[in-house]
Backbone of each chain as nested JSON, in Angstrom:
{
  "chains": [
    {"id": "A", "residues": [
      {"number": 1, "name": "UNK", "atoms": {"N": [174.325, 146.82, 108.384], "CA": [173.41, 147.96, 108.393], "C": [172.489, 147.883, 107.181]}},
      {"number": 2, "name": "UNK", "atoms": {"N": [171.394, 148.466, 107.572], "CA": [170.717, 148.338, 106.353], "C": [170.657, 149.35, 105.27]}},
      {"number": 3, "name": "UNK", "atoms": {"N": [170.657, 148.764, 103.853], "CA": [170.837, 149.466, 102.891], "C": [169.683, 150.023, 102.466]}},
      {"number": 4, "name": "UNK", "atoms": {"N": [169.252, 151.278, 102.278], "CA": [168.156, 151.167, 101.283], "C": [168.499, 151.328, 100.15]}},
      {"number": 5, "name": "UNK", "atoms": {"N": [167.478, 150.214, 99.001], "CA": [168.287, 150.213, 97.553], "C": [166.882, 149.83, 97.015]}},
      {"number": 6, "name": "UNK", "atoms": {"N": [167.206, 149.672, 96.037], "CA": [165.912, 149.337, 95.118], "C": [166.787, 148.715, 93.73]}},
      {"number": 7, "name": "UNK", "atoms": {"N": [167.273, 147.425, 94.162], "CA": [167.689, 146.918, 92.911], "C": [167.245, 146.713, 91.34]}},
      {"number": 8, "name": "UNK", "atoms": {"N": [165.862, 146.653, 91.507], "CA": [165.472, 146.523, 90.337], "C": [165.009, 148.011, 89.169]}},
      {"number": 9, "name": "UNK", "atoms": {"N": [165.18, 148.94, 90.057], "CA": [165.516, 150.552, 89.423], "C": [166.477, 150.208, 88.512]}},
      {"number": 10, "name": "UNK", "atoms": {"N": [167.613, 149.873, 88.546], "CA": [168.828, 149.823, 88.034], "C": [168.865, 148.611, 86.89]}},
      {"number": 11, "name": "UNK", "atoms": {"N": [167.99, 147.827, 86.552], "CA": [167.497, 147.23, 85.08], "C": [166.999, 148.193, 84.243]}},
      {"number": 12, "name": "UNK", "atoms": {"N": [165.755, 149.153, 84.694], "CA": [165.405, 150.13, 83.437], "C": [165.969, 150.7, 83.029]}},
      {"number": 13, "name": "UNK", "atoms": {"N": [165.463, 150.978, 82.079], "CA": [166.318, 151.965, 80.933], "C": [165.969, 153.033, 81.048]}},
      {"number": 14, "name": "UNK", "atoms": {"N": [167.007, 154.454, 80.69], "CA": [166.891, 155.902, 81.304], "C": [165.499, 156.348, 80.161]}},
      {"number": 15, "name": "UNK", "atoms": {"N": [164.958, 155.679, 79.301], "CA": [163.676, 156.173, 78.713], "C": [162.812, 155.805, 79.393]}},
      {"number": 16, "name": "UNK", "atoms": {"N": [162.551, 154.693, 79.647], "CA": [161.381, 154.069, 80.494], "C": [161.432, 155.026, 82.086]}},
      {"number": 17, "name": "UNK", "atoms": {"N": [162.591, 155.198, 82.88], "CA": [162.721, 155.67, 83.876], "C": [162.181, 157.122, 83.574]}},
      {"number": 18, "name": "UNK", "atoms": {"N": [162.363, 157.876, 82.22], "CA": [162.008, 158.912, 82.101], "C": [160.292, 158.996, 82.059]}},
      {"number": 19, "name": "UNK", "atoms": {"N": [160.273, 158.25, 81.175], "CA": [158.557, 157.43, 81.074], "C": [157.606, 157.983, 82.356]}},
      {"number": 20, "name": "UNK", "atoms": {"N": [158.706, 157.269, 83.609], "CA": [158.033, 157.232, 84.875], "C": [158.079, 158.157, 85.526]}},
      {"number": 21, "name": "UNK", "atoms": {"N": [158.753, 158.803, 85.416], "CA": [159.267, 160.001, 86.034], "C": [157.583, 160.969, 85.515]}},
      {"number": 22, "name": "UNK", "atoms": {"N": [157.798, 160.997, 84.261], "CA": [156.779, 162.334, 83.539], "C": [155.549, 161.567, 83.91]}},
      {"number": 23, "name": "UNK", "atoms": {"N": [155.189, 160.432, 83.999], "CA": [153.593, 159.869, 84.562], "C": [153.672, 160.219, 86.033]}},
      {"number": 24, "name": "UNK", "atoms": {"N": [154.704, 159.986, 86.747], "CA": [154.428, 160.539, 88.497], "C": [154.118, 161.777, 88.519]}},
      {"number": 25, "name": "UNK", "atoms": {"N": [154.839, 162.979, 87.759], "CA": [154.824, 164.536, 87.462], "C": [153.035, 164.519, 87.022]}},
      {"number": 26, "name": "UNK", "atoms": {"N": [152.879, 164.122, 86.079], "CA": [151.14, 164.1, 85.305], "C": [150.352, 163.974, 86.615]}},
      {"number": 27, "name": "UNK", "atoms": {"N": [150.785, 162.748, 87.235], "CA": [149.824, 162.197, 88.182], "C": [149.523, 163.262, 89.39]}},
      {"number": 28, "name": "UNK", "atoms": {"N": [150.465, 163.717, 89.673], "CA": [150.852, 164.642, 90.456], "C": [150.078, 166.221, 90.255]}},
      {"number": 29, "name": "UNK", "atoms": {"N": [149.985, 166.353, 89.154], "CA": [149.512, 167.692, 88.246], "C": [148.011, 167.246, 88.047]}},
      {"number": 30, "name": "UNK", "atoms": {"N": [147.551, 166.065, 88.152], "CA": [146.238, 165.431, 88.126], "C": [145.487, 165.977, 89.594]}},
      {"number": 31, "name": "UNK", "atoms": {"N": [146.744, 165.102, 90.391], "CA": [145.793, 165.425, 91.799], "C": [145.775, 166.571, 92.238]}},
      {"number": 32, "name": "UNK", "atoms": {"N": [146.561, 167.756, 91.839], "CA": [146.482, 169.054, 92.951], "C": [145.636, 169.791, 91.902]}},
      {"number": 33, "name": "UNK", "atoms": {"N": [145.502, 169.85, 90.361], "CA": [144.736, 170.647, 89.928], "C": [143.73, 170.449, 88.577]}},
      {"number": 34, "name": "UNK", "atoms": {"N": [143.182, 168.852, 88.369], "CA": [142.542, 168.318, 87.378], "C": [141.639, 167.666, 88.11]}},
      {"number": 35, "name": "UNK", "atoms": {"N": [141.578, 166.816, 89.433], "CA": [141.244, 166.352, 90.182], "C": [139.837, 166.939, 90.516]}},
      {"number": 36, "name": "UNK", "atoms": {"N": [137.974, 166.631, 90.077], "CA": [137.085, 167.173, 90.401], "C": [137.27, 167.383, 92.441]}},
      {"number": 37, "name": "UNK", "atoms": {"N": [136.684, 168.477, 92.675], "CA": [137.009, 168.326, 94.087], "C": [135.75, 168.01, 94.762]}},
      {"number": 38, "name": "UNK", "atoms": {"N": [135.675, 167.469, 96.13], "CA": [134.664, 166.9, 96.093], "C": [133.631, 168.151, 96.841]}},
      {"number": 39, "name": "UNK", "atoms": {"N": [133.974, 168.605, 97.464], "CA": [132.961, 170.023, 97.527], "C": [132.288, 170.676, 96.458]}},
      {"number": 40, "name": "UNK", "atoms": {"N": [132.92, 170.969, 95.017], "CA": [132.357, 171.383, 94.368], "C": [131.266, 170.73, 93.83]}},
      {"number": 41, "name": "UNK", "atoms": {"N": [131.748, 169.383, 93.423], "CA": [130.854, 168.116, 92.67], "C": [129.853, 167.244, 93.141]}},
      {"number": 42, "name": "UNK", "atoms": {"N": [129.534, 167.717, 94.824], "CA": [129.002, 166.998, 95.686], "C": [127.771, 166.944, 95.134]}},
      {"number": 43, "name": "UNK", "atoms": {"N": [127.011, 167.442, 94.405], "CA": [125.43, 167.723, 93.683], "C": [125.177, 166.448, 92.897]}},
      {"number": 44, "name": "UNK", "atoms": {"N": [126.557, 166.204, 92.145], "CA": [126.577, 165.13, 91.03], "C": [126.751, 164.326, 91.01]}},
      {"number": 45, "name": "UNK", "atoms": {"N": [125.992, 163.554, 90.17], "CA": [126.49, 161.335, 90.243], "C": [126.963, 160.603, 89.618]}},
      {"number": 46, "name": "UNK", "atoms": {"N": [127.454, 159.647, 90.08], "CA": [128.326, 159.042, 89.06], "C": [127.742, 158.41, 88.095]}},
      {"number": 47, "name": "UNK", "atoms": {"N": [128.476, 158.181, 86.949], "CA": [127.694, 157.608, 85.567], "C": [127.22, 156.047, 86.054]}},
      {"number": 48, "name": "UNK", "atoms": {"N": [126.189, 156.33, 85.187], "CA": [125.326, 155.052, 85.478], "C": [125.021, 154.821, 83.65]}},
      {"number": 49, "name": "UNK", "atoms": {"N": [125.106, 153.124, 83.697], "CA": [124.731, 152.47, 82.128], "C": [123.745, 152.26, 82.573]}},
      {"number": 50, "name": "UNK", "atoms": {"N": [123.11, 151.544, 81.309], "CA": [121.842, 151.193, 81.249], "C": [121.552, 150.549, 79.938]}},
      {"number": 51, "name": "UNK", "atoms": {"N": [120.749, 149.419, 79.889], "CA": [120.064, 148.962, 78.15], "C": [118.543, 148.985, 78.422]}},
      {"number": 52, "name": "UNK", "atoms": {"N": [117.965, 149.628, 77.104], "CA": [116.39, 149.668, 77.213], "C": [116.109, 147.715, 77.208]}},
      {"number": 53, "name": "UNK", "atoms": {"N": [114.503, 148.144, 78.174], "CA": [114.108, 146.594, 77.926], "C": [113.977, 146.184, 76.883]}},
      {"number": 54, "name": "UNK", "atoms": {"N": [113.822, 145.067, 76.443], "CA": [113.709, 144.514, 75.39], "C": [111.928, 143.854, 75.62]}},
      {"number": 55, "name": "UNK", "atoms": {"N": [110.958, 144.047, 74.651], "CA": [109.487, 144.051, 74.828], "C": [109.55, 143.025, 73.546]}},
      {"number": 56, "name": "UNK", "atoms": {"N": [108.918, 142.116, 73.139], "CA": [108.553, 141.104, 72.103], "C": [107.24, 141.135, 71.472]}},
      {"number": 57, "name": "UNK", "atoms": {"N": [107.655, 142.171, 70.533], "CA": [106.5, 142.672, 70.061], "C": [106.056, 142.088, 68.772]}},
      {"number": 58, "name": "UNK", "atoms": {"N": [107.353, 142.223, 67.995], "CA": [107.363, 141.527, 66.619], "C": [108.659, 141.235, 66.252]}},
      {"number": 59, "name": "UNK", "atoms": {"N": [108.43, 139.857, 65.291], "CA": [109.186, 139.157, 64.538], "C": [109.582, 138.611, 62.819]}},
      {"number": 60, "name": "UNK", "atoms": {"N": [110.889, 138.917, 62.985], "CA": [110.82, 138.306, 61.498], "C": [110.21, 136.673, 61.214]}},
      {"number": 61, "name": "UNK", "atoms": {"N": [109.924, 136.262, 59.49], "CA": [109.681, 135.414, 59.216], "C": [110.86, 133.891, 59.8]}},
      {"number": 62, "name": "UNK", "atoms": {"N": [110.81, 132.935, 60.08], "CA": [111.721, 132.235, 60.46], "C": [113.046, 132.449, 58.88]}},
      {"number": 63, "name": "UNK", "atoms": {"N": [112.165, 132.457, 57.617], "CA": [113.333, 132.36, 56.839], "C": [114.467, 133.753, 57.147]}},
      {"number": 64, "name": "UNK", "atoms": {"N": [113.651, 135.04, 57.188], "CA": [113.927, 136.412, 57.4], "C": [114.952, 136.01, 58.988]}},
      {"number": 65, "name": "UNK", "atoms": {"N": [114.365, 135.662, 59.906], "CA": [115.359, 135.787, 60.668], "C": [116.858, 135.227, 60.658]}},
      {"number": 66, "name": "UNK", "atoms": {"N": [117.1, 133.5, 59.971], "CA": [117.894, 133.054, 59.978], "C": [119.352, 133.837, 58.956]}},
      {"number": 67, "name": "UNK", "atoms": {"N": [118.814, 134.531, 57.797], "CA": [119.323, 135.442, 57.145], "C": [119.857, 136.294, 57.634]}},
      {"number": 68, "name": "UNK", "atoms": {"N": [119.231, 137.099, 58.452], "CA": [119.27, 138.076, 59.411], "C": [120.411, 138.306, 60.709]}},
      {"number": 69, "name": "UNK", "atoms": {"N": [119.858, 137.228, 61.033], "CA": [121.347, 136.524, 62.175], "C": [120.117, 137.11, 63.394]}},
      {"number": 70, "name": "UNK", "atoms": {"N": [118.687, 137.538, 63.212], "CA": [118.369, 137.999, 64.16], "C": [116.746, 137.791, 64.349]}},
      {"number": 71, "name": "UNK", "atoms": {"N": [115.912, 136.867, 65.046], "CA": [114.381, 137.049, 65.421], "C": [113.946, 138.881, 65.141]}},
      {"number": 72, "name": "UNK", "atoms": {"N": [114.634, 139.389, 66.162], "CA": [113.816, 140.719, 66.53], "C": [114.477, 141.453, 65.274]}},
      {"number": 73, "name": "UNK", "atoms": {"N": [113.237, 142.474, 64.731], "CA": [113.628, 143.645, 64.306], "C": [114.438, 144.839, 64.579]}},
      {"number": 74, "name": "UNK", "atoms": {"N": [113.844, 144.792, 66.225], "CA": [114.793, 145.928, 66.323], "C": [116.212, 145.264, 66.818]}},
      {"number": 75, "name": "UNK", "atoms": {"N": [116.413, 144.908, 67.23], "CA": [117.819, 144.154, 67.031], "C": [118.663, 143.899, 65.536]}},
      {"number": 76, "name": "UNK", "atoms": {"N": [118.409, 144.249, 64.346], "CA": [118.674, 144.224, 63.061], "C": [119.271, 145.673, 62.872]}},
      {"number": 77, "name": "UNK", "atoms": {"N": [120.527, 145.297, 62.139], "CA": [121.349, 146.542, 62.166], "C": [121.348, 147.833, 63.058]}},
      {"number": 78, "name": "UNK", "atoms": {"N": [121.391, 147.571, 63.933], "CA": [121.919, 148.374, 65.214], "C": [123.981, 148.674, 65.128]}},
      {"number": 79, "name": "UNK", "atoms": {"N": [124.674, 147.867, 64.881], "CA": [125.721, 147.755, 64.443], "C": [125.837, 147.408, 62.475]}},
      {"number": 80, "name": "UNK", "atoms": {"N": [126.194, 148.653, 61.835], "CA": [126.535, 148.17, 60.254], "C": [127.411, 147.444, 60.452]}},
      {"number": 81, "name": "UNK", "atoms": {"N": [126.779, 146.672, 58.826], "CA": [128.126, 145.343, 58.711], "C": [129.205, 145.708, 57.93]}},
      {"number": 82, "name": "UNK", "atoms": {"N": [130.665, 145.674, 57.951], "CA": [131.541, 146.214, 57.752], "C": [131.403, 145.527, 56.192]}},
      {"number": 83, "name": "UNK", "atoms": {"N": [132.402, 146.548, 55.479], "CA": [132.319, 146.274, 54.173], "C": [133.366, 144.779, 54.117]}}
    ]},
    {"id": "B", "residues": [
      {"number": 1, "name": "UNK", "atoms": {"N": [116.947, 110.424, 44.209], "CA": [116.816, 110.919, 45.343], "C": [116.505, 112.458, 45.233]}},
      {"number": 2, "name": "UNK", "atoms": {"N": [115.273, 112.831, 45.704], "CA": [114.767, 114.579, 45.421], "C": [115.528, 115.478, 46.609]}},
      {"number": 3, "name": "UNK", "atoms": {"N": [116.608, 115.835, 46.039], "CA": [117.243, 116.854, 46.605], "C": [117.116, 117.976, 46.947]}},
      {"number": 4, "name": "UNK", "atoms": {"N": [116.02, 118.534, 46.254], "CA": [115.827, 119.595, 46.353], "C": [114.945, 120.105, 47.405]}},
      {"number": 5, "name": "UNK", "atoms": {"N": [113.806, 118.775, 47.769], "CA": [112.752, 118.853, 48.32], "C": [113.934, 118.656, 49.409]}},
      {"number": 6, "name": "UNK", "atoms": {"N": [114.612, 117.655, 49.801], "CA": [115.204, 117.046, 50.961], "C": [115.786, 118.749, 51.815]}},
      {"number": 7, "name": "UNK", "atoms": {"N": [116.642, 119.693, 50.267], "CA": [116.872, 120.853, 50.747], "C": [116.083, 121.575, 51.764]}},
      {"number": 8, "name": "UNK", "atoms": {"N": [114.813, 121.585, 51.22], "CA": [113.64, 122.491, 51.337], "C": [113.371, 122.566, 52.616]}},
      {"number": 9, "name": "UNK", "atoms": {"N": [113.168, 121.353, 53.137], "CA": [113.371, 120.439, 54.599], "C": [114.47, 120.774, 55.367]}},
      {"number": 10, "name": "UNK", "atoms": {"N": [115.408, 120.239, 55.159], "CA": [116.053, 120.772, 55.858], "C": [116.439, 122.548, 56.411]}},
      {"number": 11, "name": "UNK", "atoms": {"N": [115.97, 123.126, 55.435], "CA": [116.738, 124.231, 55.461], "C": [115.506, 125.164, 56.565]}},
      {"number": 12, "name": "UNK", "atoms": {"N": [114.114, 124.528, 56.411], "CA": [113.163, 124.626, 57.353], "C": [112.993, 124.346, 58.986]}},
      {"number": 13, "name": "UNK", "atoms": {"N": [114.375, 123.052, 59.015], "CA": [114.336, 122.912, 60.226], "C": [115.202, 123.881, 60.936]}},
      {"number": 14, "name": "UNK", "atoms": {"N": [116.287, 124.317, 59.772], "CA": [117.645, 125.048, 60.473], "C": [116.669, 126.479, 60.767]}},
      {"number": 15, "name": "UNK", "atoms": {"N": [115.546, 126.367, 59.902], "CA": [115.08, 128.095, 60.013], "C": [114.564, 127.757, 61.694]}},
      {"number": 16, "name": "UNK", "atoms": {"N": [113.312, 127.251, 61.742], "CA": [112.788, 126.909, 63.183], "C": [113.38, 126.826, 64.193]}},
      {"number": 17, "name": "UNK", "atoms": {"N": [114.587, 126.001, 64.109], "CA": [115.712, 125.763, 65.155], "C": [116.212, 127.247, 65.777]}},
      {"number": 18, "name": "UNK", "atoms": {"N": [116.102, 128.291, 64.47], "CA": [117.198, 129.431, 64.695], "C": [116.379, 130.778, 65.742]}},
      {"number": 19, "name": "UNK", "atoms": {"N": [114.728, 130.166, 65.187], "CA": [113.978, 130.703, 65.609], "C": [113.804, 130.299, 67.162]}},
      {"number": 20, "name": "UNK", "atoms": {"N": [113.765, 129.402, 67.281], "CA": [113.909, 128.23, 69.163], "C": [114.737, 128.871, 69.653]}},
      {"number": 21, "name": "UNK", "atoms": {"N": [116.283, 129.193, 68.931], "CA": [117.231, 129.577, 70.292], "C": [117.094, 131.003, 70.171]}},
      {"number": 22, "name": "UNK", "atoms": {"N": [115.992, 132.006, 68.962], "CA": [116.511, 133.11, 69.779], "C": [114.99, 133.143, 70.661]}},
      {"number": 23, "name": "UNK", "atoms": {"N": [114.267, 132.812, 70.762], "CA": [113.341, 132.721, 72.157], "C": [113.633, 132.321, 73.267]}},
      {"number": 24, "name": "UNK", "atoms": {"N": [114.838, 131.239, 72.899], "CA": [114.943, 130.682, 74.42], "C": [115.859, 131.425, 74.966]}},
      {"number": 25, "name": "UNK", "atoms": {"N": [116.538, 132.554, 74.408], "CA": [117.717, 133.365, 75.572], "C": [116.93, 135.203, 75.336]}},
      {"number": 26, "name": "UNK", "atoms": {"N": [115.559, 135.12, 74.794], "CA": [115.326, 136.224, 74.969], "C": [114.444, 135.474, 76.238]}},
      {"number": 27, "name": "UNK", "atoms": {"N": [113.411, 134.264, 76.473], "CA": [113.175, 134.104, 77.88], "C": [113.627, 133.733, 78.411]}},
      {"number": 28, "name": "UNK", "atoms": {"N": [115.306, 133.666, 78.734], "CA": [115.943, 133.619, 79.908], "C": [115.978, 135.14, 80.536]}},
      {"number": 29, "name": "UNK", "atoms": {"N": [115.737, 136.131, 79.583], "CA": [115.823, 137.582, 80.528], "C": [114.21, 137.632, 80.781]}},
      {"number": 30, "name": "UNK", "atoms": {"N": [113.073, 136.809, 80.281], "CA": [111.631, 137.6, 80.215], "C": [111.03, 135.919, 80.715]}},
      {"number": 31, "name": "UNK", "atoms": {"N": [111.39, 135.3, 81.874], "CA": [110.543, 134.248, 82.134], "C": [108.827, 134.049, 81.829]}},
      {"number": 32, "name": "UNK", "atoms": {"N": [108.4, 135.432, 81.66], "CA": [107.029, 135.741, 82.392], "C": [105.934, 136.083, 80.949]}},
      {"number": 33, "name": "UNK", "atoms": {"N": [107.174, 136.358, 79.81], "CA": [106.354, 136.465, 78.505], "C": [105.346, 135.507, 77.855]}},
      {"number": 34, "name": "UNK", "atoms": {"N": [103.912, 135.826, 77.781], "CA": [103.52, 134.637, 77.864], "C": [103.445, 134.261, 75.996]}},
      {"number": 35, "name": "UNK", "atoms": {"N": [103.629, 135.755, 75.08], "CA": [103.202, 135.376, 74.057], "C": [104.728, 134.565, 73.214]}},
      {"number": 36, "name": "UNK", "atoms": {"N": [106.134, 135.485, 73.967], "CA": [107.014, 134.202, 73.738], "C": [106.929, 132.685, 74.214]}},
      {"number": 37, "name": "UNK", "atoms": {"N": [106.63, 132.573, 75.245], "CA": [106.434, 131.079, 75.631], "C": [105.652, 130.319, 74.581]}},
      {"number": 38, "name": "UNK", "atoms": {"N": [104.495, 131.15, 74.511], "CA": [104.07, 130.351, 73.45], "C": [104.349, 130.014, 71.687]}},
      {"number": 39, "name": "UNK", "atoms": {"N": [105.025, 130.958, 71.627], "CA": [105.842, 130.517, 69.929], "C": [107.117, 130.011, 70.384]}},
      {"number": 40, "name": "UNK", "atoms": {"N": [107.728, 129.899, 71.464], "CA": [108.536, 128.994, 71.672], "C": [108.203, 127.439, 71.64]}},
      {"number": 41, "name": "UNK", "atoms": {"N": [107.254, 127.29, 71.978], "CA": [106.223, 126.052, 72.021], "C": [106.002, 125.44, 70.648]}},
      {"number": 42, "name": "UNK", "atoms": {"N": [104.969, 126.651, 70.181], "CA": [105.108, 126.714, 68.26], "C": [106.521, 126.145, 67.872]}},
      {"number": 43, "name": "UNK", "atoms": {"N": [107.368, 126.759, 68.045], "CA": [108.688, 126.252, 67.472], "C": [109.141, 124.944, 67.72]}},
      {"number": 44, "name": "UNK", "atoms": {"N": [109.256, 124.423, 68.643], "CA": [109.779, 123.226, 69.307], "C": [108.902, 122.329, 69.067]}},
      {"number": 45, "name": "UNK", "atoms": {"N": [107.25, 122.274, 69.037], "CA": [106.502, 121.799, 68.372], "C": [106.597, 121.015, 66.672]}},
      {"number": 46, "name": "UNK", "atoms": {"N": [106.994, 122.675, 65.828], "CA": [107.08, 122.566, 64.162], "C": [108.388, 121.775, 64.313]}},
      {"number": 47, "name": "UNK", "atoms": {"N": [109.204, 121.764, 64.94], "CA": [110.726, 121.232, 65.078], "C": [110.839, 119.713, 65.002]}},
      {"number": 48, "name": "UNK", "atoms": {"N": [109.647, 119.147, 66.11], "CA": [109.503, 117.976, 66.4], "C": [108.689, 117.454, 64.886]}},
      {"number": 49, "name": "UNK", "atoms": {"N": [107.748, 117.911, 64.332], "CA": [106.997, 117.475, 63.099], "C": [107.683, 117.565, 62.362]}},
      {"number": 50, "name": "UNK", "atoms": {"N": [108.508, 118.596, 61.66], "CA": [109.775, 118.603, 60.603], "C": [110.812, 117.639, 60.897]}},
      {"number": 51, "name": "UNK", "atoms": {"N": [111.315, 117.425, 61.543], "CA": [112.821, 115.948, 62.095], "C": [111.874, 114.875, 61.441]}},
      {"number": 52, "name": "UNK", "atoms": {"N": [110.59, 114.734, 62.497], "CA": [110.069, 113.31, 61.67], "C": [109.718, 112.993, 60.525]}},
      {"number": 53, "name": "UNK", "atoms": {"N": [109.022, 114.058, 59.842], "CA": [109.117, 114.011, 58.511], "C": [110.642, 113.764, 57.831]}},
      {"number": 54, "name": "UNK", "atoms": {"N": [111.532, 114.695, 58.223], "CA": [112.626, 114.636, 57.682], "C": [113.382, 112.927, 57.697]}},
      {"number": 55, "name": "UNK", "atoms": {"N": [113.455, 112.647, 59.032], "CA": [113.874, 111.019, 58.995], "C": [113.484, 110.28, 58.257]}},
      {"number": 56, "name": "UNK", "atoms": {"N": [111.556, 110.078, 58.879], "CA": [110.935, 109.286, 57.658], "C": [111.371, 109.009, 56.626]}},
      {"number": 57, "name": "UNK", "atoms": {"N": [111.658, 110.362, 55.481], "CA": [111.85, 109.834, 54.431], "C": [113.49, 109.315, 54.078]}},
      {"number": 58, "name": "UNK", "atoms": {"N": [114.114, 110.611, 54.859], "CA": [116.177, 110.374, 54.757], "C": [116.56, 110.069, 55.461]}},
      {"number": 59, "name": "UNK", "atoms": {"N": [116.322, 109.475, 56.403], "CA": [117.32, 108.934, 57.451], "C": [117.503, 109.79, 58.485]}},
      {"number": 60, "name": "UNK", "atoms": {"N": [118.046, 109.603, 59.907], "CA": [118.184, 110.241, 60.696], "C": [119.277, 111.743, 60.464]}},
      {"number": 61, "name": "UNK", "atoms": {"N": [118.973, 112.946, 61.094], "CA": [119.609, 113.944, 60.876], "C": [121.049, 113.912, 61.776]}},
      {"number": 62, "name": "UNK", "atoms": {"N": [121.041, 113.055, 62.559], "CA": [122.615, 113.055, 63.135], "C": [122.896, 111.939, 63.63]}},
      {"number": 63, "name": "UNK", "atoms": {"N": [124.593, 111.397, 63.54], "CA": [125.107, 110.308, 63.535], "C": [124.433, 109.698, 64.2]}},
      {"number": 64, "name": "UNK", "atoms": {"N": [123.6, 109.587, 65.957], "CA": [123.448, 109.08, 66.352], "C": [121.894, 108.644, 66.512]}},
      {"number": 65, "name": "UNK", "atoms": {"N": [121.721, 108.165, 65.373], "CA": [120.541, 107.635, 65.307], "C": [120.556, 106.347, 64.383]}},
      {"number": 66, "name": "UNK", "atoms": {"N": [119.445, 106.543, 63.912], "CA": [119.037, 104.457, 63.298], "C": [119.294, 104.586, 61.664]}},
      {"number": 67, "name": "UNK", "atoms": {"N": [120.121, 104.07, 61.625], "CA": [121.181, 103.995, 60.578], "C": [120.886, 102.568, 59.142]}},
      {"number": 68, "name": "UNK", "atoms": {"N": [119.167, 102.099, 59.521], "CA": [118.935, 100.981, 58.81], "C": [119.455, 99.588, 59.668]}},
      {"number": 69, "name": "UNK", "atoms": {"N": [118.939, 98.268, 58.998], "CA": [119.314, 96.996, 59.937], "C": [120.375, 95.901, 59.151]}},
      {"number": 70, "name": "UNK", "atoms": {"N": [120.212, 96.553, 57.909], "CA": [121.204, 95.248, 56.998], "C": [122.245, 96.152, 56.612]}},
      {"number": 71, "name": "UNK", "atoms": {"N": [122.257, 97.51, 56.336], "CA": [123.097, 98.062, 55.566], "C": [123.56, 99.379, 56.471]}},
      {"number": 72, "name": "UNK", "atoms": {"N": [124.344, 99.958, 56.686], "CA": [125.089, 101.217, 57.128], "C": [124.426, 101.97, 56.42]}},
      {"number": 73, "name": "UNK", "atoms": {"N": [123.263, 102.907, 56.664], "CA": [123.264, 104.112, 55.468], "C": [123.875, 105.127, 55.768]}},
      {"number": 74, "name": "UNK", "atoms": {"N": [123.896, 105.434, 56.877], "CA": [124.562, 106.88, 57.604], "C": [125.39, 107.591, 56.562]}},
      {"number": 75, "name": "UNK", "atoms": {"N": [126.661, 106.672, 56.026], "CA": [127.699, 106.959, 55.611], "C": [127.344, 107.505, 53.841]}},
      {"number": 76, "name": "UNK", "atoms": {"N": [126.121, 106.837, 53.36], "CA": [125.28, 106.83, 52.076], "C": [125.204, 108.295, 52.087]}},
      {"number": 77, "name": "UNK", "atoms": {"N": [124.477, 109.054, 53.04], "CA": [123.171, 109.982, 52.706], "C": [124.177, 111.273, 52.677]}},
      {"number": 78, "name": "UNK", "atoms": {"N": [123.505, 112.096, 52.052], "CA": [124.78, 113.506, 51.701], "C": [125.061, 113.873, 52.59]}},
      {"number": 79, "name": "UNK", "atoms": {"N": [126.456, 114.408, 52.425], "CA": [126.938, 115.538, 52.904], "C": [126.447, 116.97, 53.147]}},
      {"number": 80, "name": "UNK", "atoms": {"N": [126.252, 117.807, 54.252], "CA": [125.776, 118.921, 53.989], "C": [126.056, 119.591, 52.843]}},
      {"number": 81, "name": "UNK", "atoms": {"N": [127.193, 119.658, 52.174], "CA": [127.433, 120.62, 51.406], "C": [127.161, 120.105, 49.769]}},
      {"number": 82, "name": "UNK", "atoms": {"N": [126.929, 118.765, 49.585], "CA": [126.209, 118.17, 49.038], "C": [124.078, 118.471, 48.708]}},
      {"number": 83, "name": "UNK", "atoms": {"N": [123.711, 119.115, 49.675], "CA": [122.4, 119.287, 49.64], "C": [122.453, 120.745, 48.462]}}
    ]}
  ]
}
């Protein structure tokens, strides 16, 4: 006859099992009342990225750029350099 | 042997060079730029006149070039970190 079992339940450990337990509960508490619904949200869209074009307008000196790590100006410290 | 000048040179080609590749992957997004195309040109141009100068007087800039007919110089001419 057939068993139903789930052998590999019975390797975890009762923290991890607890682990899972409280993420199914969350998940659960997600979908019936965190969950945007789609009637309400139907107006709205989903996120969209984007990078401005890049136009080649002006440039550093070749010495200025190699220093730089960068041709374009505006491409120059957009990210600070960590101390 | 004028090292300093040899510096000067070199450090002109690394500038130009640095300047070449960032044109050539800003027109891989902008095929159609005509005023990059053309200082890309500029560049690869000054690139080609600086190497020959540079050989002329020191020898080829990488192993695989003409190394003299009686003598090995390759192995002679500085080390980068030598310049």
């Amino acid at each position: 006859m057939y068993k139903k079992s789930a052998p590999h339940i019975d390797t975890i450990e009762p923290e991890t099992q607890k682990m899972l337990t409280d993420e199914a509960s969350a998940d659960s508490v997600w979908k019936e009342e965190t969950r945007p619904s789609k009637q309400v949200h139907s107006n709205m869209v989903l996120g969209h990225s984007y990078v401005p074009w890049q136009v080649y307008t002006k440039a550093f000196s070749p010495k200025e750029a190699l220093m730089r790590g960068t041709l374009f100006p505006e491409l120059y410290g957009v990210y600070p350099i960590p101390e | 042997m004028n090292m300093e000048k040899q510096m000067v040179l070199l450090r002109q080609i690394q500038e130009m060079e640095f300047v070449a590749i960032e044109l050539q992957l800003y027109l891989d997004t902008h095929p159609c730029d005509q005023d990059a195309i053309n200082d890309y040109n500029c560049a690869i141009e000054k690139i080609d006149k600086l190497m020959e100068e540079y050989t002329a007087q020191y020898g080829s800039l990488s192993a695989q070039g003409m190394h003299g007919y009686e003598k090995w110089l390759w192995s002679d001419s500085p080390w980068p970190w030598e310049l």
